[in-house]
C-alpha positions as YAML, in Angstrom:
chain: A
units: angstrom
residues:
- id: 1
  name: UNK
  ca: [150.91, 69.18, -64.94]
- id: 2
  name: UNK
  ca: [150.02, 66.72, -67.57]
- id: 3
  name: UNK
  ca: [145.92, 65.91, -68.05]
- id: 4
  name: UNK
  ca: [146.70, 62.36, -66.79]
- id: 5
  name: UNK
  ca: [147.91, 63.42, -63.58]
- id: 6
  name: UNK
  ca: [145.29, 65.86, -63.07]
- id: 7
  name: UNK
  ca: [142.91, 63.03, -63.82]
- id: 8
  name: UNK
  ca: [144.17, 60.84, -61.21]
- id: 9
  name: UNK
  ca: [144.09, 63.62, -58.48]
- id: 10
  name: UNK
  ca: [140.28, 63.78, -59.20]
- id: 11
  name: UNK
  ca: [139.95, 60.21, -58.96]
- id: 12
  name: UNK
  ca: [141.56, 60.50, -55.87]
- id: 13
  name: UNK
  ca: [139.85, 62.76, -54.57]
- id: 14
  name: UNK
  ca: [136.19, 61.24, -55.23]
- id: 15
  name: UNK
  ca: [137.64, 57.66, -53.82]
- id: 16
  name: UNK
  ca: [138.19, 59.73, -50.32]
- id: 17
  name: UNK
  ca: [134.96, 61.20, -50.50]
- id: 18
  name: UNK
  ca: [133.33, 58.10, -51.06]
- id: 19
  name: UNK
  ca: [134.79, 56.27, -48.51]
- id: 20
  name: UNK
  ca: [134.33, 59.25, -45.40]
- id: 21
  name: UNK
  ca: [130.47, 59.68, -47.01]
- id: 22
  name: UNK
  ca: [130.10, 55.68, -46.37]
- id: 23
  name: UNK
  ca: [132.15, 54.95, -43.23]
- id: 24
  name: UNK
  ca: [130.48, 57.72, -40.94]
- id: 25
  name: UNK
  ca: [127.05, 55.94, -40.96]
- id: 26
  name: UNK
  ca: [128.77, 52.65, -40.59]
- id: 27
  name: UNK
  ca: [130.42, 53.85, -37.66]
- id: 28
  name: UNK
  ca: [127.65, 55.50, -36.26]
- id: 29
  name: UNK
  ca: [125.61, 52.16, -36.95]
- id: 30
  name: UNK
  ca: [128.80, 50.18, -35.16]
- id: 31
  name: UNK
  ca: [127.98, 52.17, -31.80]
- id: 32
  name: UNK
  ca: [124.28, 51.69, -31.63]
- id: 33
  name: UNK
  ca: [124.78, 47.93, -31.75]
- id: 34
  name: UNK
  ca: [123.77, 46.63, -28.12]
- id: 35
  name: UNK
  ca: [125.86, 43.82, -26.94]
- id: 36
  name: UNK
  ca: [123.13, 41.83, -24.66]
- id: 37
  name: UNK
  ca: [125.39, 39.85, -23.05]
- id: 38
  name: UNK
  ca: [127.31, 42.71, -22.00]
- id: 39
  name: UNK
  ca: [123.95, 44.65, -20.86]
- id: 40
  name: UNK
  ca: [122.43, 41.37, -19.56]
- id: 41
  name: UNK
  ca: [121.63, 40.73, -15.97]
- id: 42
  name: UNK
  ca: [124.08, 38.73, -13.77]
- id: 43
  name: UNK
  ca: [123.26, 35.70, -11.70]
- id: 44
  name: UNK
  ca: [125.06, 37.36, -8.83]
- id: 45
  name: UNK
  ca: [122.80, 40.34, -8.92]
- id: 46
  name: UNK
  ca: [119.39, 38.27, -9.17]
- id: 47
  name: UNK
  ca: [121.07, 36.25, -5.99]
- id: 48
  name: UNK
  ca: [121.53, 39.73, -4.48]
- id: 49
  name: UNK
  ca: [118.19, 41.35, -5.13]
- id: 50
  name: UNK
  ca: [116.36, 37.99, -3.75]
- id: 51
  name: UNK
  ca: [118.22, 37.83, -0.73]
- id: 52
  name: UNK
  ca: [117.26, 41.30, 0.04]
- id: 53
  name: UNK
  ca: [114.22, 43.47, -0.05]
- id: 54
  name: UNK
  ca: [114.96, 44.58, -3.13]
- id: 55
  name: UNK
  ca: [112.56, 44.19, -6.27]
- id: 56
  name: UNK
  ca: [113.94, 42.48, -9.55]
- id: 57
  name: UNK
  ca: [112.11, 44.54, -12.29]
- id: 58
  name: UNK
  ca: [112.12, 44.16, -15.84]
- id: 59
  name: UNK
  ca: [111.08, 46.15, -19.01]
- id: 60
  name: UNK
  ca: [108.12, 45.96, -20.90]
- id: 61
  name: UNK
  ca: [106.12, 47.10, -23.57]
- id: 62
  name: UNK
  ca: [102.34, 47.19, -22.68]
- id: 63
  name: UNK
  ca: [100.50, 49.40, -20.60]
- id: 64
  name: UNK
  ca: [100.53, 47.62, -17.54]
- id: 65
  name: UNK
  ca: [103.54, 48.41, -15.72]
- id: 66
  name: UNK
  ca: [103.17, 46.11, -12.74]
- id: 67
  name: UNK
  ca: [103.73, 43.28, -15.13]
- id: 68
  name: UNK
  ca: [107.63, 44.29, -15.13]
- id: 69
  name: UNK
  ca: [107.96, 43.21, -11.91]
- id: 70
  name: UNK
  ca: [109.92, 39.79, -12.27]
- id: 71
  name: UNK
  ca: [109.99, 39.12, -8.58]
- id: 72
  name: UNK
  ca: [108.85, 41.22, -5.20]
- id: 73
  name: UNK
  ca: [109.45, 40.23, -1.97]
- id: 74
  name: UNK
  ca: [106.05, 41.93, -1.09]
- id: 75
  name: UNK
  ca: [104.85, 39.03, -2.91]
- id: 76
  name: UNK
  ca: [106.90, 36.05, -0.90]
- id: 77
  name: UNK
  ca: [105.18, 37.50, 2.25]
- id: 78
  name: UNK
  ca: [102.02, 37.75, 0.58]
- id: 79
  name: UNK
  ca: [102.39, 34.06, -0.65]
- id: 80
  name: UNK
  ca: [103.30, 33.10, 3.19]
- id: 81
  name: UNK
  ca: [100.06, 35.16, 4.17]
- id: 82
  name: UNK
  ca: [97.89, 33.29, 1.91]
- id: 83
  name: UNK
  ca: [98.86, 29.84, 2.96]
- id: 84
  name: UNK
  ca: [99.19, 30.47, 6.59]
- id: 85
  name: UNK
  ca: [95.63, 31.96, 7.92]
- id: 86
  name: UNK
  ca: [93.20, 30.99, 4.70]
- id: 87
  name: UNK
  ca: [94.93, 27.67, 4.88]
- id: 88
  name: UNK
  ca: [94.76, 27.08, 8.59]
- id: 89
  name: UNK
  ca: [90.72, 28.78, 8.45]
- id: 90
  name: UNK
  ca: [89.55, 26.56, 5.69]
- id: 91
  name: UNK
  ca: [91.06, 23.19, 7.41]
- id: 92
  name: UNK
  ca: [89.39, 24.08, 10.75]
- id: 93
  name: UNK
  ca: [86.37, 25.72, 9.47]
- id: 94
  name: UNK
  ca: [85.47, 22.86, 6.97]
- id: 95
  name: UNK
  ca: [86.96, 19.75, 8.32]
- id: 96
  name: UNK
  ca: [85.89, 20.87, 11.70]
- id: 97
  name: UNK
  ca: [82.49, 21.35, 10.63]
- id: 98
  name: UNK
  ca: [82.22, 17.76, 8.98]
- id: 99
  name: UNK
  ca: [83.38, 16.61, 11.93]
- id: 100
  name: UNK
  ca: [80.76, 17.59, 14.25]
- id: 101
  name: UNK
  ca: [77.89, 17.09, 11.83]
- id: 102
  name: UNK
  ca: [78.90, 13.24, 11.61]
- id: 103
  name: UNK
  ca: [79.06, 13.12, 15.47]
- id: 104
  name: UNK
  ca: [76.00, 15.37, 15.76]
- id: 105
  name: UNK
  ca: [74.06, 12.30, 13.12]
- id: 106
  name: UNK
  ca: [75.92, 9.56, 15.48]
- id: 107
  name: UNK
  ca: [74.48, 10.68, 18.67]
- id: 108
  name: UNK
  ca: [71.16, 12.25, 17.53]
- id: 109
  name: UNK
  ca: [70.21, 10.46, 14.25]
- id: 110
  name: UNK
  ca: [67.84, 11.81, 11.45]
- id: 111
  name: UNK
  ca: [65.44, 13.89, 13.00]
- id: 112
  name: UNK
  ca: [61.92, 12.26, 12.22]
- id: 113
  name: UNK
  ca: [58.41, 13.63, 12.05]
- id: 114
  name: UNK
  ca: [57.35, 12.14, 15.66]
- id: 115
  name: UNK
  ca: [53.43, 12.39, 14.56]
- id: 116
  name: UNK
  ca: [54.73, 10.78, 11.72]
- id: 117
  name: UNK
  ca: [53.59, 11.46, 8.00]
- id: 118
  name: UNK
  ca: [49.91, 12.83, 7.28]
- id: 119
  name: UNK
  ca: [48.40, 12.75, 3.92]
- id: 120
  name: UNK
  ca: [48.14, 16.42, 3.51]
- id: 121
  name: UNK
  ca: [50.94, 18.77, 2.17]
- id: 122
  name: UNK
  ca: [51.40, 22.63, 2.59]
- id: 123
  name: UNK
  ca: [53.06, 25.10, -0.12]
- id: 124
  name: UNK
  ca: [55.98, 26.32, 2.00]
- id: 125
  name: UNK
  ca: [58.04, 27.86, -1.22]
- id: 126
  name: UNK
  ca: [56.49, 29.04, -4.25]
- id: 127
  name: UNK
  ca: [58.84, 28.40, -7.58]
- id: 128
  name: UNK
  ca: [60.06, 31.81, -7.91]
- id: 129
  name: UNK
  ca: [61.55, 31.13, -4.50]
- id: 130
  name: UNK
  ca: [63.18, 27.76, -5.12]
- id: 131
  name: UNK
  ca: [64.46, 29.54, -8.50]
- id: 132
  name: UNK
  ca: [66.03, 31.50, -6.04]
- id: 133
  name: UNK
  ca: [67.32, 29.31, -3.77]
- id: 134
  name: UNK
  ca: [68.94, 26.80, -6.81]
- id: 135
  name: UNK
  ca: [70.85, 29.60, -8.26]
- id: 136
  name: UNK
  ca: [72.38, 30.51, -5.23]
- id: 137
  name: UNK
  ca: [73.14, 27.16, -4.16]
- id: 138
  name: UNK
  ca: [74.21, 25.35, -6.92]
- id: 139
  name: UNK
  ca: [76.94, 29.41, -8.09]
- id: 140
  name: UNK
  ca: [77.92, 28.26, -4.66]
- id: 141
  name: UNK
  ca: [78.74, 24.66, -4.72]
- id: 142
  name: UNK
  ca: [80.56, 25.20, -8.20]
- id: 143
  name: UNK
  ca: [82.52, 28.28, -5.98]
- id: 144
  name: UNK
  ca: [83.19, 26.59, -3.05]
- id: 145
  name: UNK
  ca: [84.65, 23.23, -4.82]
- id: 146
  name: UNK
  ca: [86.34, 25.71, -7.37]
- id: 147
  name: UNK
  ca: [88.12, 27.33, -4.22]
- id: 148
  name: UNK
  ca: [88.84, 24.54, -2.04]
- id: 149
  name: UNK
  ca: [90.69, 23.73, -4.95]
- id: 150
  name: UNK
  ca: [93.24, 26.87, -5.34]
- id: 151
  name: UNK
  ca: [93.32, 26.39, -1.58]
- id: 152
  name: UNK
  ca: [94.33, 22.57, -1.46]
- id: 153
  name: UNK
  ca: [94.59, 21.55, -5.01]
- id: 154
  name: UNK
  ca: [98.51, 21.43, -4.86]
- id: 155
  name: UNK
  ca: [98.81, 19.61, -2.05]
- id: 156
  name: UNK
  ca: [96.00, 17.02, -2.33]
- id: 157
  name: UNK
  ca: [95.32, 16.70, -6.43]
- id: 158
  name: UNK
  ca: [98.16, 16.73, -7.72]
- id: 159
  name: UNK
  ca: [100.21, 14.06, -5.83]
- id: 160
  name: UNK
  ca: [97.48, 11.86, -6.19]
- id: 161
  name: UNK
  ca: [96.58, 12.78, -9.78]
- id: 162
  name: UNK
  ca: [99.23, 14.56, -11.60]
- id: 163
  name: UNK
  ca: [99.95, 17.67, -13.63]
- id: 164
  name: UNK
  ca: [97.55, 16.83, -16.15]
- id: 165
  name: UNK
  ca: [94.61, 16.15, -14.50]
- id: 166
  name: UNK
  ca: [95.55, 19.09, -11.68]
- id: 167
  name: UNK
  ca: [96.25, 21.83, -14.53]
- id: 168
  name: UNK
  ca: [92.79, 20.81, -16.63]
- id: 169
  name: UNK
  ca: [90.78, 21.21, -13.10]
- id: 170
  name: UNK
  ca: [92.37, 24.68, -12.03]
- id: 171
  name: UNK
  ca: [92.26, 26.06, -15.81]
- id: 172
  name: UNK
  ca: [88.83, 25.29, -15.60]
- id: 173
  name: UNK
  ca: [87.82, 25.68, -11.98]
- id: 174
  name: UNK
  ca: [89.10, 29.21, -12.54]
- id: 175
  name: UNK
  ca: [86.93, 30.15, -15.90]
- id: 176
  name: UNK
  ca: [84.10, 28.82, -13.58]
- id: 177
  name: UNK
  ca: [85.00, 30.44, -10.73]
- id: 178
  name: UNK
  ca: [85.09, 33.67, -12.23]
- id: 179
  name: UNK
  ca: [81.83, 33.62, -13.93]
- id: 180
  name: UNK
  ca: [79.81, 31.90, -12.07]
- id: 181
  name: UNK
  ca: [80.29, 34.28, -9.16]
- id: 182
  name: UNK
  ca: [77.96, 36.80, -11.02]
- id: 183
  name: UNK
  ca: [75.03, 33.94, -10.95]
- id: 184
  name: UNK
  ca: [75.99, 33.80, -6.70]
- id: 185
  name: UNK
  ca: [74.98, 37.77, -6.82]
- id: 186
  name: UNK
  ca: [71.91, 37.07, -8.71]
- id: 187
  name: UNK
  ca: [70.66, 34.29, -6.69]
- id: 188
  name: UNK
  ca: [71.60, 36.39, -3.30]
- id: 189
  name: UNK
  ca: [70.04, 39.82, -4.58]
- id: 190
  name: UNK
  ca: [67.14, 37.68, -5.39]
- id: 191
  name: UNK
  ca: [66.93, 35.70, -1.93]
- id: 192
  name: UNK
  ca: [66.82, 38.50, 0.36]
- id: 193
  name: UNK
  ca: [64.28, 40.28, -1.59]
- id: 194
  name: UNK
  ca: [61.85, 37.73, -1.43]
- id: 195
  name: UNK
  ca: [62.71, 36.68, 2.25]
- id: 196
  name: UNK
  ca: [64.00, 39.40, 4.22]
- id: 197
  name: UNK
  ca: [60.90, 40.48, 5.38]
- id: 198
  name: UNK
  ca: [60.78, 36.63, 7.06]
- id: 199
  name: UNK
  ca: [64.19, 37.06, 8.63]
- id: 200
  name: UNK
  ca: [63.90, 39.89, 10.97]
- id: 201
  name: UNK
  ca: [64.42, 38.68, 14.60]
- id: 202
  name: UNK
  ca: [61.56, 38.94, 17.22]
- id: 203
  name: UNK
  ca: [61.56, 37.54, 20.64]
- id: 204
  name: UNK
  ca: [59.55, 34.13, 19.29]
- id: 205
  name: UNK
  ca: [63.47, 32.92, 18.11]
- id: 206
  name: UNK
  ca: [64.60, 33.64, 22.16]
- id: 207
  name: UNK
  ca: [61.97, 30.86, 22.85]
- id: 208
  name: UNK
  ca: [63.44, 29.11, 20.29]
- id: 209
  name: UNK
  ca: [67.13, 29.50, 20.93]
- id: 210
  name: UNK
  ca: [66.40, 28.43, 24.90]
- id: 211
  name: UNK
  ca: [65.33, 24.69, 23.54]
- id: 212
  name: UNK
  ca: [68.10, 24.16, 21.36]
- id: 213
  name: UNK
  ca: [65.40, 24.46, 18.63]
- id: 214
  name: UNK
  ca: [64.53, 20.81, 19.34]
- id: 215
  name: UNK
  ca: [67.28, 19.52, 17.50]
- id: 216
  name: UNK
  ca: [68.88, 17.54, 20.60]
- id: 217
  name: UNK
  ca: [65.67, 16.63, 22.47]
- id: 218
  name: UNK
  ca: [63.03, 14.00, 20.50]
- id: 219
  name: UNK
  ca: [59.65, 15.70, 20.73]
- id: 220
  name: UNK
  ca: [60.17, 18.92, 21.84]
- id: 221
  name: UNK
  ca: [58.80, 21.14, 19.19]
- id: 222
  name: UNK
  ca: [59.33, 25.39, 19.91]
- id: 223
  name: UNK
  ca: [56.75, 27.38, 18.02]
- id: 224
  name: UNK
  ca: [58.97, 28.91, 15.02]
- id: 225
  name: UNK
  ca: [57.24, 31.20, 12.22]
- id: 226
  name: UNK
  ca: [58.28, 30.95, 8.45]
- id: 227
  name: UNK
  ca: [61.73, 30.36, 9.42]
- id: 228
  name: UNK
  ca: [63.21, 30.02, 13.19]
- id: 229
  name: UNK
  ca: [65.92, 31.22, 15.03]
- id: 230
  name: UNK
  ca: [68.43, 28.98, 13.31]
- id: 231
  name: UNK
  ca: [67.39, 29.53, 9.90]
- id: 232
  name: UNK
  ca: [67.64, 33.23, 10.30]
- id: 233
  name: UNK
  ca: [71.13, 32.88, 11.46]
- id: 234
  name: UNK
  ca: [71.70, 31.09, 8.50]
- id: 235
  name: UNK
  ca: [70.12, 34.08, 6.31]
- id: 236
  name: UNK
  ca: [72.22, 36.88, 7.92]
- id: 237
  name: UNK
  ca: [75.14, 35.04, 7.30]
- id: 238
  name: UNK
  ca: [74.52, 33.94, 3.60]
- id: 239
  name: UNK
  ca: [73.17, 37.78, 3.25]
- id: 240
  name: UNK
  ca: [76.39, 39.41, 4.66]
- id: 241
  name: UNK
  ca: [79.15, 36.66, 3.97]
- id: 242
  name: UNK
  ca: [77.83, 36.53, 0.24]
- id: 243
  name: UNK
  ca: [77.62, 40.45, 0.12]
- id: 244
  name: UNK
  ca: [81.43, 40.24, 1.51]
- id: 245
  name: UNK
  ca: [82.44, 37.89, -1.11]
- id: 246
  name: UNK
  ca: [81.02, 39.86, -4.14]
- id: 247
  name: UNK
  ca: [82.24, 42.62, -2.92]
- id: 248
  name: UNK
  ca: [86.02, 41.44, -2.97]
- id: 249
  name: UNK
  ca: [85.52, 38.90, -5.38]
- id: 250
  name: UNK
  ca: [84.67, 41.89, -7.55]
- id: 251
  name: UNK
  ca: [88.13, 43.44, -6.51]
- id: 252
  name: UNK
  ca: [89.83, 40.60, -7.21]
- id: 253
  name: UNK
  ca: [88.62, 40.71, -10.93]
- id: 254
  name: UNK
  ca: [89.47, 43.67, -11.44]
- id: 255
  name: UNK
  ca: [92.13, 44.80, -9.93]
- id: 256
  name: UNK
  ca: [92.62, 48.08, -10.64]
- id: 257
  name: UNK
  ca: [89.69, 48.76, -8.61]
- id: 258
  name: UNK
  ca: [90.89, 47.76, -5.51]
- id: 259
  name: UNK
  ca: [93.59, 50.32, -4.70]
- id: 260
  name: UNK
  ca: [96.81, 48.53, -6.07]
- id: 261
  name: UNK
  ca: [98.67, 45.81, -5.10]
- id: 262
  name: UNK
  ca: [98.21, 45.87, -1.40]
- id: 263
  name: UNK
  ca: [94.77, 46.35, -1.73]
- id: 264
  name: UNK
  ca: [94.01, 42.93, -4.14]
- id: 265
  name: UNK
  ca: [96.76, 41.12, -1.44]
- id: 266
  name: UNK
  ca: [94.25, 42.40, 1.07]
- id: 267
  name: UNK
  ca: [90.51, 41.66, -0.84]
- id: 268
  name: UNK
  ca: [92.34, 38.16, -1.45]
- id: 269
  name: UNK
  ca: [92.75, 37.23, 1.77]
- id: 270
  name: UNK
  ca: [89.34, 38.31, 3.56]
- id: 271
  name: UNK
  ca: [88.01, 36.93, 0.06]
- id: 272
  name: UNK
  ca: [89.80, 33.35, 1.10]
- id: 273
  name: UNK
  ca: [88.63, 33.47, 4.99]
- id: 274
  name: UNK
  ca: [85.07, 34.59, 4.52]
- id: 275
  name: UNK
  ca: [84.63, 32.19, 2.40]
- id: 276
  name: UNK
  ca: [86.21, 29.22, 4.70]
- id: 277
  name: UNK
  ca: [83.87, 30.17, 7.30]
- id: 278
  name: UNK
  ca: [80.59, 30.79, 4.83]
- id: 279
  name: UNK
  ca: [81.20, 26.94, 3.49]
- id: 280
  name: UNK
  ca: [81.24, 25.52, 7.02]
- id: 281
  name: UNK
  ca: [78.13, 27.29, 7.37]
- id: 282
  name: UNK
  ca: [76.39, 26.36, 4.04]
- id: 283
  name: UNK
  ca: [77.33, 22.28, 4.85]
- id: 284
  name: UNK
  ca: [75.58, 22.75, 7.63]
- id: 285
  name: UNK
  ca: [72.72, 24.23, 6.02]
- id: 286
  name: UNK
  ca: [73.11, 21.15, 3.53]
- id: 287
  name: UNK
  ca: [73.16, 18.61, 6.55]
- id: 288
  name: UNK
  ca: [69.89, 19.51, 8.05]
- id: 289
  name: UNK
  ca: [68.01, 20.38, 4.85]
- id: 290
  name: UNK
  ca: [68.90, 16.33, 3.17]
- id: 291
  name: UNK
  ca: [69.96, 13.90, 5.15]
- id: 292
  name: UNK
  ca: [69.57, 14.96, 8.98]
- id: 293
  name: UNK
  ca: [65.54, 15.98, 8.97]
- id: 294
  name: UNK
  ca: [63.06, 13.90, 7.62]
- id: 295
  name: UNK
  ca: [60.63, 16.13, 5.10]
- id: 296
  name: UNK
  ca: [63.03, 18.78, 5.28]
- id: 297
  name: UNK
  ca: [63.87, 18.49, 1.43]
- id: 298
  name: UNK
  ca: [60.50, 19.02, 0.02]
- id: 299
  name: UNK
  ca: [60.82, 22.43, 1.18]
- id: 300
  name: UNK
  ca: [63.17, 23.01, -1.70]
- id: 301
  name: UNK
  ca: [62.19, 19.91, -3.83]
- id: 302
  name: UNK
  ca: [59.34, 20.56, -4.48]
- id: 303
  name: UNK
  ca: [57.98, 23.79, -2.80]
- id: 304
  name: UNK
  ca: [55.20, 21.54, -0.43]
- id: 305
  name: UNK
  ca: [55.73, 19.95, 2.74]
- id: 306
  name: UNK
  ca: [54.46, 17.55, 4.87]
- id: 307
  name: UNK
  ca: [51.32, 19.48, 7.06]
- id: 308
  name: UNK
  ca: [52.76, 17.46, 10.28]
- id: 309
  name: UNK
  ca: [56.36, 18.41, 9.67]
- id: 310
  name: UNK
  ca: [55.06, 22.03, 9.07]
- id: 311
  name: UNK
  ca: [53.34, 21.86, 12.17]
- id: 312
  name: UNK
  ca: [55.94, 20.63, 14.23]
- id: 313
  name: UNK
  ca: [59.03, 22.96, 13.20]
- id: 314
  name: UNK
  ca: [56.55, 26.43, 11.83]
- id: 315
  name: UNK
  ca: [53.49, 25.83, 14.16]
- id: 316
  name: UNK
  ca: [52.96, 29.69, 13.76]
- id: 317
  name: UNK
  ca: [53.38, 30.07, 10.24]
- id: 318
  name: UNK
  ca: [50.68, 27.19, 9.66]
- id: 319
  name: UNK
  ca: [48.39, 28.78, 12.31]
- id: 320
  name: UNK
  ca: [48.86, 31.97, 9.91]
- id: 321
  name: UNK
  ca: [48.29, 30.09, 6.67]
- id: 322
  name: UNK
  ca: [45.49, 28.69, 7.81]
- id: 323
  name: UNK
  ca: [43.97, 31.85, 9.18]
- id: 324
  name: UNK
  ca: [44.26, 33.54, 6.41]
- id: 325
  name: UNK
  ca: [42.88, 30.54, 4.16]
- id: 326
  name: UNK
  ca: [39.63, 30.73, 6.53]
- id: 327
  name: UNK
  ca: [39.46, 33.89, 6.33]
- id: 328
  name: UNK
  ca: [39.53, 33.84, 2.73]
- id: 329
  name: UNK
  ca: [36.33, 30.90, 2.57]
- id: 330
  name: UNK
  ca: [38.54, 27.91, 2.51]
- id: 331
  name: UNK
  ca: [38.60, 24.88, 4.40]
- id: 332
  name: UNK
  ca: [42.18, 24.85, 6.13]
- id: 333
  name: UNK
  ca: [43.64, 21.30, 5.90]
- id: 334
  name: UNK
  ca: [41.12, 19.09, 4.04]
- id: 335
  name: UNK
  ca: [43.10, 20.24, 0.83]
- id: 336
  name: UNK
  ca: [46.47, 17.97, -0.71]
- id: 337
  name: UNK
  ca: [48.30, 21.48, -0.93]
- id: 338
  name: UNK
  ca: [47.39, 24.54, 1.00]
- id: 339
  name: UNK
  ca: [48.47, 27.97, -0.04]
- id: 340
  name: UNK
  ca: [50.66, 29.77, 1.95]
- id: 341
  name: UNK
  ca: [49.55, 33.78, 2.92]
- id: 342
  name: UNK
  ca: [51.98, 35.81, 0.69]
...
């Protein structure tokens, strides 16, 4: 064997091992490749999954793994849920509400002081109390409009005002929604503190409940403390529905907290129909504390009220004001402003 054919075998040789040291990995690369079309998901099986109870689920990434589901029918009835009953509430509850109030002004009219205005003025509210009162009110307002809007926004704003304008208000109206609630606590926490100790019943409010509070009869006047029968109604129902709606409000921001998905599906919908029914409540509240009682709005306005209107809707809370003024070396009623006995 000649050198130059000895050189060629080893030539040869290399070459092969070359080529099986390079076209292994190659190979090995050629079968990891993923083909996504081949992998992907048919239309036929999406059509199959939604027509059955069957969840489509994805992949993904990130801790949460509920975000993989792509669609659950658990959802659809959920969905169905949420527009039937906190629909249907909310329409009855508020419209129905509105409705009787402006029938209610219609037949009765603003309720006027019948000894008319005098020239002297009680302190019914102190500041700290209308602080109170504001921050709740106004948390609420901004909530109530905020959800009347994920409740009817679709079908009333946008038709009449488009994507635009109906995207900006719920991208917003939810920021606000969501913070604001914590102000609604506040202002709650804060209101029963200072005026649960006014709100406990006593038999003065079954006097009070038997004439209608004198709401539907001009000049008849039941003897009410610091607040009557109607206003305490009107306390235990802020105090519980707004302790309801922080409660699952909270849930609802965090949802981990409120025992998985059923659980939020749940806290959404009492969250939805306790609030219908609280905002029927509140406009009533509004009603008779503006425009349907004369003097009714100093209360809050300004923290003094009219000494006749005092006298004729909280004879015995005057009668204990002034008590405890004389008692104290004042002269009850020839001041502007009296001070109340807290």
């Amino acid at each position: 064997m000649t050198i130059h054919t000895k050189m060629a075998r080893l030539v040869a040789v290399l070459a092969l091992g070359l080529f099986a040291l390079f076209a292994q990995p190659q190979a090995a690369q050629a079968q990891d490749i993923v083909n996504p079309t081949a992998q992907s998901v048919t239309e036929d099986a999406l059509l199959g999954a939604l027509s059955g109870d069957a969840q489509v689920q994805g992949r993904v990434t990130i801790p949460d793994d509920l975000s993989s589901g792509l669609i659950k029918p658990g959802n659809r009835n959920w969905a169905d849920t949420h527009g039937g009953p906190v629909r249907t509430t909310t329409l009855i509850a508020v419209v129905g509400m509105l409705a009787v109030l402006v029938a209610f002004y219609l037949i009765r009219g603003k309720i006027r002081i019948d000894s008319g205005p005098s020239s002297e003025r009680i302190l019914r509210f102190t500041s700290m109390e209308r602080f109170a009162h504001w921050l709740m009110a106004v948390s609420f307002i901004v909530l109530a409009i905020t959800g009347l809007n994920l409740v009817f926004g679709r079908a009333v704003i946008l038709p009449l005002f488009g994507e635009g304008v109906f995207g900006t208000l719920s991208a917003w109206g939810k920021v606000a929604h969501n913070y604001m609630g914590f102000a609604f606590m506040l202002g709650l926490l804060l209101s029963f503190l200072y005026w649960v100790v006014h709100n406990i019943p006593d038999k003065v409010d079954l006097k009070w409940l038997s004439q209608g509070g004198g709401l539907f009869v001009k000049g008849v006047h039941p003897p009410a403390k610091k607040f009557n029968a109607g206003q305490k109604g009107i306390f235990w129902s802020v105090t519980i529905g707004g302790a309801a709606l922080s409660f699952t409000g909270v849930m609802l921001l965090f949802p981990e907290m409120a025992g998985g998905e059923a659980g939020w599906q749940l806290y959404q919908v009492i969250h939805g129909i306790v609030a219908a029914v609280l905002t029927a409540i509140v406009i009533a509240h509004i009603y008779i504390g503006s425009v349907g009682m004369e003097g009714a709005y100093d209360a809050m306005g300004s923290g003094e009220v009219d000494l006749n209107w005092a006298k004729e809707h909280h004879s015995l809370w005057v009668d204990e004001v002034q008590g405890k003024q004389s008692q104290d070396g004042g002269e009850a009623g020839s001041r502007p402003a009296t001070q109340p006995a807290e």
